[in-house]
C-alpha positions in Angstrom: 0.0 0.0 0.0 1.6 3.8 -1.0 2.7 5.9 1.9 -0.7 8.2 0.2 -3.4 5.8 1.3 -1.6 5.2 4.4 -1.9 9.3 5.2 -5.7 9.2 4.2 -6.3 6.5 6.4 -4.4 8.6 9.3 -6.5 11.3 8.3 -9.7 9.8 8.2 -8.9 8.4 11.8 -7.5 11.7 13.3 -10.8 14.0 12.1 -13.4 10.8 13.6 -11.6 10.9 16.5 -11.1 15.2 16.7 -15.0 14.9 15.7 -16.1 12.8 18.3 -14.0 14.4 21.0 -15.4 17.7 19.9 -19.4 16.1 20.5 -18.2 14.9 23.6 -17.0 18.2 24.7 -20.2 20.0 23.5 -22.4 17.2 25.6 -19.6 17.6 29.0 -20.5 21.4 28.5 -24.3 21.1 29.6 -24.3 18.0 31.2 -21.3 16.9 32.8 -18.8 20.0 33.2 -16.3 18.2 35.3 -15.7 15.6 32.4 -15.0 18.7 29.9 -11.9 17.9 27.4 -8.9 20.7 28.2 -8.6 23.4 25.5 -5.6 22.3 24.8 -6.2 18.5 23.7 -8.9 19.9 21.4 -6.2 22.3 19.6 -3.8 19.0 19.8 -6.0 17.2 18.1 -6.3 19.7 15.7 -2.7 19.8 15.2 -2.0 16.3 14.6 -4.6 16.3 11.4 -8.3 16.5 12.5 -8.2 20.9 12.4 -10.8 20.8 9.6 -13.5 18.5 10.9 -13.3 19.6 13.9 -13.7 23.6 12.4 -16.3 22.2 10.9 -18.5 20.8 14.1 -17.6 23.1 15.6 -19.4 25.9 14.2 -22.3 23.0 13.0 -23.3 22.5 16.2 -22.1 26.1 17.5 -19.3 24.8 20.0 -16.6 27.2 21.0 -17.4 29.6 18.2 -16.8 32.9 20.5 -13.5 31.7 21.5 -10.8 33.3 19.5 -8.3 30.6 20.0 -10.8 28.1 18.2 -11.7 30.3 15.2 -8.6 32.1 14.3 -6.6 29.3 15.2 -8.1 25.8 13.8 -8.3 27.9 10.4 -4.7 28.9 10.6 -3.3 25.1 11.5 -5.5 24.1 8.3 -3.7 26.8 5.9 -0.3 25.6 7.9 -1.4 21.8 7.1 -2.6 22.9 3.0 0.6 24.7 2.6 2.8 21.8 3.8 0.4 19.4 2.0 1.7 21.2 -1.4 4.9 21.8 -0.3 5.6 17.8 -0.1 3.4 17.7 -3.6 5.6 20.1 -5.4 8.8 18.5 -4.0 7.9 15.2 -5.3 7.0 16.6 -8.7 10.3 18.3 -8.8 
């Protein structure tokens, strides 16, 4: 199997996973707030491939959308994680 469908795979896994953490967080934050997910495993998440989904939910079901660290930043890891995308497309090409 190419190292290509190996990285879908990784990223099909990472934005389930960022998706269903993000639902989970959004339920902890009306029923359960001691269970909440910290800030900063959300953003990891988001980091390691799921930013997009996760962007996505998250203004679908209107989680997080007034904090700035959420809607400035998930957009600017997803341009960092396009650009690098390309970057590794264009060396290759070369």
């Amino acid at each position: 199997m190419p190292w290509s469908a190996f990285l879908l795979i990784y990223l099909a896994l990472i934005s389930l996973v960022s998706v269903a953490v993000t639902v989970y967080d959004k339920i902890a934050a009306k029923r359960r707030p001691k269970h909440r997910v910290p800030e900063k495993v959300l953003m990891l998440l988001g980091a390691l491939g799921g930013a997009a989904a996760m962007y996505a939910v998250m203004l679908l079901i209107r989680h997080k959308t007034k904090h700035t660290k959420f809607m400035v930043g998930l957009p600017i890891i997803i341009a960092v994680q396009v650009l690098a995308a390309l970057a590794v497309i264009i060396i290759q090409v070369l």
